[in-house]
Structures are given as structure tokens and as C-alpha cells.
C-alpha positions in Angstrom: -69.3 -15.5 -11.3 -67.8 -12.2 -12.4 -64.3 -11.4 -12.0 -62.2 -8.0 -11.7 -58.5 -7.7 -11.6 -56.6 -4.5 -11.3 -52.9 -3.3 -10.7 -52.5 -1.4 -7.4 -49.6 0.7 -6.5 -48.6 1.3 -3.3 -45.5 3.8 -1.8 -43.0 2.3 0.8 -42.2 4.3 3.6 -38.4 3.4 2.5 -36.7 2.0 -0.4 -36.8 -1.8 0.0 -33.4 -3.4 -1.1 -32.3 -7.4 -1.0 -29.8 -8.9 -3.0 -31.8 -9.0 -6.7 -32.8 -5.4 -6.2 -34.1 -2.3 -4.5 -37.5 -1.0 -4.8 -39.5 2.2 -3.9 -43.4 1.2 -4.5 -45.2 -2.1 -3.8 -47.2 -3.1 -7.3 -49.7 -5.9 -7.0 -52.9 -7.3 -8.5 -55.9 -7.3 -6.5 -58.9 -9.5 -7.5 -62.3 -9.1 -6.9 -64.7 -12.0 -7.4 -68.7 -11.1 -7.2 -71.3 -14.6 -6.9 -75.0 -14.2 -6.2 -74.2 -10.9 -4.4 -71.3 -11.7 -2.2 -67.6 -10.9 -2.6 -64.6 -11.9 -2.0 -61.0 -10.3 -2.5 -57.3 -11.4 -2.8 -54.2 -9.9 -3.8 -51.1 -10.9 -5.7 -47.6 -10.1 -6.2 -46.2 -11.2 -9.6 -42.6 -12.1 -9.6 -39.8 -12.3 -12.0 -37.9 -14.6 -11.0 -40.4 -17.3 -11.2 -41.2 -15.9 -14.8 -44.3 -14.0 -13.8 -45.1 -10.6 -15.0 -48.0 -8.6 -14.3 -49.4 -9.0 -17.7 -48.8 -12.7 -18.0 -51.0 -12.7 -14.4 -53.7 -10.6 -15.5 -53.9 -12.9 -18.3 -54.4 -16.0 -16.6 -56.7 -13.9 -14.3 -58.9 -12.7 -17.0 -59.2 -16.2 -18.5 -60.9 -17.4 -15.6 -64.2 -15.1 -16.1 -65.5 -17.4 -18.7 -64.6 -20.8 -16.5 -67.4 -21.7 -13.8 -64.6 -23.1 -10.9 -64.6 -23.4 -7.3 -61.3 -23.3 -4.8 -61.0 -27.4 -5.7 -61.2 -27.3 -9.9 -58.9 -24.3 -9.3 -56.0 -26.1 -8.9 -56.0 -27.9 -11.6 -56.9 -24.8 -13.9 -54.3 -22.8 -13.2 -50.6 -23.7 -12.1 -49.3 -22.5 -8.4 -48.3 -18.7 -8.8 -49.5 -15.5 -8.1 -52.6 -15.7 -10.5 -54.2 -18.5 -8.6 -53.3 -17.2 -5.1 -55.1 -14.2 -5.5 -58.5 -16.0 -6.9 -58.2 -18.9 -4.6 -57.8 -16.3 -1.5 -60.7 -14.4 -3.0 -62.7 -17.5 -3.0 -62.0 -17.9 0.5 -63.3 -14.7 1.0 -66.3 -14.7 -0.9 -67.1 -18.2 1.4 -67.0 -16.1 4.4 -67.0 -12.4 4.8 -64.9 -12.5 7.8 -61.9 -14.5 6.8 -60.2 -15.9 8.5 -61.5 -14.6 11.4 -64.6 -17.0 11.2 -62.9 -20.3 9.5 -60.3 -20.5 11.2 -58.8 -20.2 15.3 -56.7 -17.5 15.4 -54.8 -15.9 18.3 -55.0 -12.7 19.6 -51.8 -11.6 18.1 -49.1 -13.2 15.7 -45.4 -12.4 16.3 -44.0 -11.3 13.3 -40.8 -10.8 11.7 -39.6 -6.9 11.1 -37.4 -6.4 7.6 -34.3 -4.9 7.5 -33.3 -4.6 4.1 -29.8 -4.1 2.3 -27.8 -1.2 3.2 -24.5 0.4 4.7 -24.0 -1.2 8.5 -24.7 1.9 9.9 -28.1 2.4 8.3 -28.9 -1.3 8.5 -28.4 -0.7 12.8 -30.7 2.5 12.6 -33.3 0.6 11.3 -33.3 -2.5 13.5 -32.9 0.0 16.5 -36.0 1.6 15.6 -37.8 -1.6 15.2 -36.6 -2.9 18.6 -37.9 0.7 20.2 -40.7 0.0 18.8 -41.1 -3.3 21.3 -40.2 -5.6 18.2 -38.4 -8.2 19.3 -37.9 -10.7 15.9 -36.0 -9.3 13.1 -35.2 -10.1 9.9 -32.2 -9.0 8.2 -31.7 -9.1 4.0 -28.4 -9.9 3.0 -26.2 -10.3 -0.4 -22.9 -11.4 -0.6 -20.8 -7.9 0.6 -19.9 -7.5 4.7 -22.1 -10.4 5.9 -20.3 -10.1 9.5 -20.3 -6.9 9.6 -23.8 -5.8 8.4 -25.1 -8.9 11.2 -22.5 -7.3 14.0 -23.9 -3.7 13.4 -27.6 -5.4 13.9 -26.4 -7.3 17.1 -25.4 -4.1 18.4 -28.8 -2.7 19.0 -30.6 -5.9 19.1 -29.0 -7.7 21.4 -31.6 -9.5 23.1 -34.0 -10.1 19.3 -34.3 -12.8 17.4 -32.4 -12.9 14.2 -32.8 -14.4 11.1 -31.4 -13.9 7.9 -32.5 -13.9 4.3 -29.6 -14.2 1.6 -32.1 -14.3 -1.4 -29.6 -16.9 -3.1 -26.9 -14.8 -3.0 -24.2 -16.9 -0.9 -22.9 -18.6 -3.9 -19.5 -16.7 -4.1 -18.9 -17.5 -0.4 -17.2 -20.4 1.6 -20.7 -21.0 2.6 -19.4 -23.4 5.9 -17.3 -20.9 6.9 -19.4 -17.8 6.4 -22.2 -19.6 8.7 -19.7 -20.8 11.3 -18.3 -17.2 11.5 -22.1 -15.9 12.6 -22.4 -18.4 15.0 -21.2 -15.7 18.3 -23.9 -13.6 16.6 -26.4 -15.8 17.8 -28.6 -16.3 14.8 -31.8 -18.3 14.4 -31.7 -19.1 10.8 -30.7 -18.4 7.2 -33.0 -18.7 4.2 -32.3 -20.0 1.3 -28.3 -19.1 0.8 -27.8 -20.5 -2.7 -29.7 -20.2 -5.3 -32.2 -22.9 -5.7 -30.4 -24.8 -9.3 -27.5 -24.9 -6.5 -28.7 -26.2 -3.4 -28.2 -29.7 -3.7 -24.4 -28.2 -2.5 -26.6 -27.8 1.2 -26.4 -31.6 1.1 -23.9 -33.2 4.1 -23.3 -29.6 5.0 -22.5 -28.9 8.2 -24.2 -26.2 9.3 -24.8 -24.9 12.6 -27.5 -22.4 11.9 -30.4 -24.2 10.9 -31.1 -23.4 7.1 -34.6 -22.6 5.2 -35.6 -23.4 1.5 -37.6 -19.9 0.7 -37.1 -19.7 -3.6 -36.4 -23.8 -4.0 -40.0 -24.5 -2.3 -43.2 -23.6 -3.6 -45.5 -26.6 -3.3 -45.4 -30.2 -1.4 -44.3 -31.5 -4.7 -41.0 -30.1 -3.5 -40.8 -31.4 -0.2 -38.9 -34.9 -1.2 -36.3 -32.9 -2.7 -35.6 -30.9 0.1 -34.9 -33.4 2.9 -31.2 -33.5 4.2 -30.6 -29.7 2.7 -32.8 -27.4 4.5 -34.8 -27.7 8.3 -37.4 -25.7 7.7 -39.5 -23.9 4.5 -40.8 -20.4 4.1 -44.4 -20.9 2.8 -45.6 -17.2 0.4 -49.2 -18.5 -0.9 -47.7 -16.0 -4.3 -45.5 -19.5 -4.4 -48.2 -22.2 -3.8 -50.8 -20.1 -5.7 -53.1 -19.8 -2.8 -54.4 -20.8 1.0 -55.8 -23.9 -0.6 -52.3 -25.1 -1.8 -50.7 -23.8 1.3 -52.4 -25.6 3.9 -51.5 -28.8 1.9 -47.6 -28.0 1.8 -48.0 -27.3 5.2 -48.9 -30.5 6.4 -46.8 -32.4 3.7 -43.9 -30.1 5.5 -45.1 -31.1 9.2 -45.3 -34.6 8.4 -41.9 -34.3 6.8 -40.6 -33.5 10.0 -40.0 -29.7 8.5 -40.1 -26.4 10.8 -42.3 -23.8 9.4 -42.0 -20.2 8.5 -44.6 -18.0 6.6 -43.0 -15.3 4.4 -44.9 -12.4 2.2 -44.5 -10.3 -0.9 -44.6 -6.8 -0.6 -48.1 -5.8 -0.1 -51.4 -4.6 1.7 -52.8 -6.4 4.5 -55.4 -8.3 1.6 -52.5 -10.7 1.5 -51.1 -10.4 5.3 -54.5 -11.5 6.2 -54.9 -14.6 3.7 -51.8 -15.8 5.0 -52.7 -16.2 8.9 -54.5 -19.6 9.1 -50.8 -20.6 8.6 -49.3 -18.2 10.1 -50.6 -18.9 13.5 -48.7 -22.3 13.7 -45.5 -21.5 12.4 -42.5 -21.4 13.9 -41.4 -18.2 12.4 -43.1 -15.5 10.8 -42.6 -12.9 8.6 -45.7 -10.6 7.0 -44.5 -7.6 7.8 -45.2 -6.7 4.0 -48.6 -4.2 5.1 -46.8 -2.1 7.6 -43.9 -1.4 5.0 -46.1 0.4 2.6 -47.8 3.3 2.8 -51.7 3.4 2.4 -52.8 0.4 3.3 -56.6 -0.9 2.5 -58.9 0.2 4.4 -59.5 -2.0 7.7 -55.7 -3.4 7.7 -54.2 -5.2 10.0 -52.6 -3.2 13.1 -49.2 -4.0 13.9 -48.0 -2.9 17.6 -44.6 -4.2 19.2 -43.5 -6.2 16.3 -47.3 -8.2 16.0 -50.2 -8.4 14.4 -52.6 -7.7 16.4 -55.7 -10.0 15.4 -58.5 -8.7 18.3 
């Protein structure tokens, strides 16, 4: 089994901005496994806050060549994180050409989430509008701490029949968190992920909220789930957080049978990851891998996003 790992760069179409940061290019590791003349791919996004780097992944990546493994022994080689998500997803694919198109029923298209990231009110609105002209009609809108109301009001205002959800990236901590969600409630919104950070959300606990609330950074694998009753309805699975398909399908049943709503999330990246991500994707309750149509260059082959979907066929 040979192995190849290289870092991939890839130009938004506009900066990208939540509440740790704002970026202009999408860097990730694809890997490219070869065995007795078929091959698989996968791709990962290395993340900082979960004390990844891209060196530190390449590393765990390359360590595998000399390792004879298969998508079970994997887990136990390597912990959940973006180095085993992007092997395990390339094992998937070097199983069957076509994944996921042949493993697994998928339908003919998968609503997805459009992002709206940080910004002045103004520009936050010109964005959504353009998303909503496009036919999108779910929309996701980053937030930190500054002009919550405002920023969601100035969304409302051109979206006023989409769905909204909002992602906080841990940021809430500085706010009456009860009263910043009660004050959104006329804005009609679905959900917030993951308000606090995750050392803090045990605060979520006998909170009243009337927006239902999703764990995104405090849940990357089942192991997690127990923790996470009575503070959060639903969990945002990123296979970059489970370290791959395999791991995900488990914390998605762990999740279901925990009575947990599910929503599938992405890193910023090409439609290699998108694509890994759907045999989950098409039973959740929300979705968001919009990640592919925010960059510029996509892989060859990508997935085709019309009307705020993905359109599988």
C-alpha cells in the first residue's frame, strides 16, 4: 500500500471571517492511497484549535506508509483528527471507485446550508441576498460577540422566508447568553451552534433556551455524547473531528440513539471532502458543506451546487 500526502491551496471567492479569524485561501492535505492498482483519495483540513498543524498531520500521515492497515485497525492507529479522516475517506474510496455513489443510497439532491461569514450588517445582508437569489433557501450566518441583533435583523431583511441558523464559534461567553437567545427569538431562528466555548458549556446546563442549541467544537466522537445530554439538542458531525466516515457513522448512531438531532458541518475545502461527508449527510437534519462552492478551483468532477443544493444526479 503506498501512500502520498500533499498540501493544496485553494483561493476563496471572498475572505472567510468567523469569530477566531478571517481567511483568504483554503489550505488542506489531500491523500492519495495506491493498493494492487486502485486508488482512493481524501482530503483534510488541519485545525488549530484542536492542536493540529499541517506538519504535525503530514507526520502522522507519512507514518502510516510503513503500517499494513485497513479502515478497522485504523482506528486504533491513529487518534480521531484530520490525519485519519483523510486516510480512512481514501480507504473508502479505494474500496469503491464511485463513492459514495455505489455504497451508499443517496438522494438526488442534498439541501445544504449557505455561509455567511462575519462582517458589517450591511455586507452580511448583501451576501445572504445573493444567496437567496440564487434559490438558496437555508442559510447560515457566523457570528462573534459584536451586534448579534443587528447583524441577524439585517439577514432577516432579505431572507425573510430562509431558514436560519447561527454559528457563534464559542464566542457568546461575554454575553447574557439567556437573554441574547430570547432577544432572537422574533427573528425566527432554527438553531445556534455551539455558543460557549466547549471548557464552558456545562453553563448550557438547566438553561432555558428557546432556540434549540448544537454542540459543533465540544463533540467530535460518540465518546462525547454522554457528556452532552441536557446542554445541547443536536451535534454538528466534520469527519476532520471524528477522523473519518468510519468514525462518523458510529457517532451518528450513538447521537440518534441518544435521542440527538443531526447536522453535518465541513472545513473549508474541495468537493474531495464535501463528497466523503454525504452518507451522513443525507439523513441529517441540517446541513452544511457548502465548503467546495466557497473556493475557487475546485477538483476536477466536484460536486454542482444549484439553488442552495447539492446536486447528486
Amino acid at each position: 500500500m503506498k501512500i502520498e500526502a500533499h498540501i493544496v491551496s485553494y483561493p476563496l471567492k471572498r475572505p472567510f471571517t468567523i469569530s477566531r479569524g478571517s481567511r483568504t485561501n483554503a489550505e488542506v492535505i489531500q491523500v492519495r492511497i495506491e493498493h494492487d492498482g486502485n486508488v482512493g483519495v481524501g482530503e483534510c483540513s488541519p485545525t488549530g484549535r484542536y492542536g493540529e498543524s499541517f506538519d504535525s498531520v503530514l507526520v502522522q500521515i507519512t507514518s502510516m506508509g510503513s503500517v499494513f492497515f485497513d479502515r478497522s485497525s485504523l482506528q486504533s492507529l491513529l487518534p480521531a483528527g484530520a490525519a485519519r479522516n483523510a486516510i480512512d475517506c481514501a480507504l473508502w474510496d479505494l474500496g469503491s471507485p464511485r463513492f459514495p455513489d455505489d455504497v451508499f443510497h443517496l438522494p438526488s439532491s442534498i439541501k445544504t446550508a449557505m455561509t455567511v461569514s462575519i462582517n458589517s450588517a450591511n455586507a452580511m445582508a448583501e451576501e445572504a441576498k445573493a444567496y437567496v437569489e440564487q434559490g438558496a433557501t437555508l442559510i447560515k450566518v457566523k457570528l462573534n460577540a459584536d451586534d448579534v441583533y443587528e447583524r441577524l435583523q439585517a439577514v432577516r431583511n432579505v431572507a425573510p422566508n430562509a431558514t436560519l441558523i447561527v454559528d457563534a464559534n464559542e464566542a457568546w461567553s461575554c454575553l447574557d447568553l439567556e437573554q441574547t437567545i430570547n432577544s432572537l427569538i422574533p427573528l425566527n431562528i432554527t438553531m445556534i451552534e455551539q455558543p460557549l466555548p466547549a471548557s464552558e458549556d456545562e453553563q448550557l446546563r438547566g438553561l432555558n433556551s428557546a432556540i434549540p442549541l448544537c454542540a459543533d467544537e465540544s463533540c467530535h466522537t460518540k465518546r462525547d455524547i454522554p457528556r452532552l445530554l441536557g446542554l445541547y439538542q443536536m451535534i454538528n458531525i466534520k469527519l476532520d473531528k471524528t477522523g473519518g466516515l468510519t468514525a462518523a457513522l458510529e457517532l451518528e448512531r450513538s447521537a440518534r440513539d441518544a435521542g440527538l438531532d443531526i447536522m453535518v458541518g465541513c472545513m473549508l475545502g474541495s468537493s474531495i471532502a464535501m463528497k466523503a461527508a454525504l452518507p451522513v449527510a443525507a439523513n441529517a437534519e441540517l446541513v452544511d458543506l457548502d465548503g467546495a462552492y466557497l473556493i475557487n478551483g475546485d477538483v476536477t468532477g466536484g460536486l454542482k451546487y444549484k439553488n442552495g443544493a447539492i446536486i447528486l444526479s
